[in-house]
Every structure is written in C-alpha cells, then in structure tokens.
C-alpha positions as CSV (number, residue, x, y, z in Angstrom):
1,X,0.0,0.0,0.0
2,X,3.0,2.2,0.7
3,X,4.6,1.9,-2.3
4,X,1.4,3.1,-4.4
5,X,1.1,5.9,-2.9
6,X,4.4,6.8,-3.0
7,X,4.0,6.4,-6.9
8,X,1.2,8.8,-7.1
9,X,2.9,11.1,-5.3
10,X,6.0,10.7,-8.1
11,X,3.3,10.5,-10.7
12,X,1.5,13.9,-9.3
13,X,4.9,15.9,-9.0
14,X,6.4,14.7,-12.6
15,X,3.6,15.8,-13.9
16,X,3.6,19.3,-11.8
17,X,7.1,19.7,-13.0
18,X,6.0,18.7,-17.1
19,X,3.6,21.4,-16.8
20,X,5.9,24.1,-15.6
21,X,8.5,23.1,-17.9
22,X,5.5,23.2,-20.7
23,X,4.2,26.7,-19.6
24,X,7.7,28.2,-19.3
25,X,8.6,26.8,-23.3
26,X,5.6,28.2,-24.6
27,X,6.5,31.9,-23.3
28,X,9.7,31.8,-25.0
29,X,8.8,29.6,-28.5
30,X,6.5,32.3,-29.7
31,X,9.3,35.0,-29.9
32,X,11.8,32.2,-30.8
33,X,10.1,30.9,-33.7
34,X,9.3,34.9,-34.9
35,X,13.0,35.7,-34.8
36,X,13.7,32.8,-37.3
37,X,10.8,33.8,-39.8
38,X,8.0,31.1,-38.4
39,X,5.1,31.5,-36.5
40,X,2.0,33.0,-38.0
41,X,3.6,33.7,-41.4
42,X,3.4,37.7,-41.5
43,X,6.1,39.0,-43.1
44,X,7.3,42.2,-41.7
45,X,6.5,45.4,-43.7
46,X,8.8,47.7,-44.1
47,X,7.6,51.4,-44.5
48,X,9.7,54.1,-47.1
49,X,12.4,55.8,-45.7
50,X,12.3,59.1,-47.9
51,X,9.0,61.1,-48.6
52,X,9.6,60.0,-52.4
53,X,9.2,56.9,-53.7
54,X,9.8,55.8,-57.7
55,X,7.5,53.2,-57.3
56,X,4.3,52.1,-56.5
57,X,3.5,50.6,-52.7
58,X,2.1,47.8,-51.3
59,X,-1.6,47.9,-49.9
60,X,0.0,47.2,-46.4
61,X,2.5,49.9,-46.6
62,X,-0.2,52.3,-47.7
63,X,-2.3,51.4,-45.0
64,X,0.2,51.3,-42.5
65,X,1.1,54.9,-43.5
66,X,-2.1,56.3,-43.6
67,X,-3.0,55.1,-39.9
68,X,0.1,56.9,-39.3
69,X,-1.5,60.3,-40.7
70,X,0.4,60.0,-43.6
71,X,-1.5,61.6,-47.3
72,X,-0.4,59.3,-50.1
73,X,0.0,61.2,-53.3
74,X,0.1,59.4,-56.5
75,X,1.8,61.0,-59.1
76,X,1.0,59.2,-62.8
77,X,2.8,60.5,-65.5
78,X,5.3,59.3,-68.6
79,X,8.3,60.2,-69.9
80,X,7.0,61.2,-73.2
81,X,4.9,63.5,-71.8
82,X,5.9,67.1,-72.5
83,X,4.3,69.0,-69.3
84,X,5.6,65.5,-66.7
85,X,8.7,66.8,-65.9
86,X,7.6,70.3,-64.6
87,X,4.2,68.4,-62.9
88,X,7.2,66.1,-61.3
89,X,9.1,68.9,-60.0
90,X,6.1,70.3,-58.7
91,X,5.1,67.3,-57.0
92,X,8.6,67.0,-55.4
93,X,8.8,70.4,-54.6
94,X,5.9,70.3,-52.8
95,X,6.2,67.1,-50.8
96,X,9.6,68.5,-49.2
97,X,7.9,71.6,-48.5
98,X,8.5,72.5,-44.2
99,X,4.3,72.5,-44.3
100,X,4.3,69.2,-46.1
101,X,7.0,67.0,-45.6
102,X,6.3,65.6,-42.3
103,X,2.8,64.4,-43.6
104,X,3.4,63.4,-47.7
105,X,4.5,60.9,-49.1
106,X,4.7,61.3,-53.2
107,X,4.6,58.6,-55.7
108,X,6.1,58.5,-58.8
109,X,4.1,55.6,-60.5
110,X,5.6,55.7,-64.7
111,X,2.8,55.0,-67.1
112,X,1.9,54.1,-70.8
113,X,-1.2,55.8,-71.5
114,X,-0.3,59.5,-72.6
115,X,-3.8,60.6,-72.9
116,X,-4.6,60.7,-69.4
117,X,-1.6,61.5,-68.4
118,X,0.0,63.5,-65.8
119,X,-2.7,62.7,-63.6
120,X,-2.3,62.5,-59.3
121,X,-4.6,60.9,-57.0
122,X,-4.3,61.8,-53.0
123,X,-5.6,59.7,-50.2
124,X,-5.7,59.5,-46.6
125,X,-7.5,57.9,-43.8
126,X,-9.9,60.6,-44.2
127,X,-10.5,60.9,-47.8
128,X,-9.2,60.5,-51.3
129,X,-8.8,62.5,-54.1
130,X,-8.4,62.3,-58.0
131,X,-7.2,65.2,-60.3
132,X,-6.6,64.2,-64.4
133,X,-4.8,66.2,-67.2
134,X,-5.7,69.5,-67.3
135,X,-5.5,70.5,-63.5
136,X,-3.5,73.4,-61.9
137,X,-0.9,73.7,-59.3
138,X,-3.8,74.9,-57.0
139,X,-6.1,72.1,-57.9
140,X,-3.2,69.9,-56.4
141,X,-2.5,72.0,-53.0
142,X,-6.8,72.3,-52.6
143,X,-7.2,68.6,-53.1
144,X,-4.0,67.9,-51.1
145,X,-5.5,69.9,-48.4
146,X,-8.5,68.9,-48.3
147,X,-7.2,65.4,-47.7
148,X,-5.1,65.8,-45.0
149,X,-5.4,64.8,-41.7
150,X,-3.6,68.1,-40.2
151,X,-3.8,70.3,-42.8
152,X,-1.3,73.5,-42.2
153,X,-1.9,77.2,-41.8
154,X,-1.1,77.4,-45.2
155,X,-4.3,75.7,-46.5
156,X,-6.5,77.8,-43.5
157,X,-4.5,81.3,-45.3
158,X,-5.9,79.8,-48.9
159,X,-9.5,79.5,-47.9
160,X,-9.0,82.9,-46.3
C-alpha cells in the first residue's frame, strides 16, 4: 500500500514539474520561432524611408502609412509626356515643403497611357482625391489639403 502511494505522489509531481516546464517553453517559443521567420507567417512590412518613392506601394505599406496620418499622393505620368517633368518637380517640390514634408508621401508611378496622363490621385484615412490632365498647381495643393489629416496654416490662409 506504501509503495502506491508513493508512486502517485511521483506521478502527481512529474507531472507538476511537465507542466511548468510546458508553460515556461511556450513563453519563449512564440518570440523564438518569430526571430527565425516562423510563427503565424506575417512578413514584416517595411515602411519608405524618404517622402519620395519611384514606385508604387504595397496595400500594407499604404495602410500602414495612412494610420500613421500620412497623405499618399500618387503621381502618374510618362516620360513622353511634354508637361511631366515640370508636374514632377512640382510634386517634389511640394512634398519636401516644411508644411508638407512631415505628412506626404509622393509617388512617382511611370505610365503608358499619354492621354490621361500627368494625372495625381491623393488619399488618406480621411478621404481621397483624384485630379486628371488639365488641372492646376492649385487644384493639387486644394485637393492635397482637403485630404489631410492636419492640414497647415497654409491651406487655413488659402480658404481665407
């Protein structure tokens, strides 16, 4: 009788001790399997590091950006297009802009259709906008404005 209750008690406190060690594993195999590209298969996305970009983004990044009160302009143009390159400079001038830069991120997207093109789309948690051939330079800063999640003084001294 003594020795069967001395092998429950071994039973009870190996098993004790397995789940300890169990908990304690699973705490660290999480982190563990992260570090070496496992565990729930998300891939880490990795955000722009310049307010320009020559290309176009992924869904995630744009989203990512935008919940960070980013405005995403889209700049489509080609390099065919005779009026592009001063829309581009525009676009880039305006993006590194002091009231600007902190909140813009530009897109240069290269495209084939010439008939449609320059054209600029903006977008931002808030709203989106979409200007085609044929708009000005204040089209651009109105729409950019309105699309902004804080919009600076200078689109308050515009409306003014």
């Amino acid at each position: 009788m003594k020795a069967t209750s001395k092998a429950k008690k071994i039973l009870i406190i190996g098993m004790a001790a397995l789940f300890i060690f169990l908990m304690t594993a699973s705490m660290f195999a999480g982190p563990l399997l992260q570090s070496f590209g496992g565990g729930n298969g998300e891939k880490k996305v990795e955000l722009p590091t310049t307010s320009i970009v020559e290309h176009e983004l992924t869904v995630e990044q744009e989203n990512l950006l935008k919940l960070d009160g980013k405005t995403i302009i889209k700049f489509y143009h080609n390099l065919a297009c005779d009026t592009c390159l001063a829309e581009k400079q525009f676009f880039e001038a305006l993006t590194t802009q002091k009231e600007f830069s902190e909140q813009v991120i530009l897109e240069e997207i290269t495209g084939n259709n010439t008939a449609e093109l320059p054209s600029a789309s903006m977008h931002s948690y808030i709203g989106q906008r979409f200007l085609v051939k044929g708009y000005t330079q204040d089209d651009v800063v109105e729409a950019l404005c309105s699309v902004m999640i804080k919009p600076p003084v200078l689109c308050a001294v515009k409306n003014v």
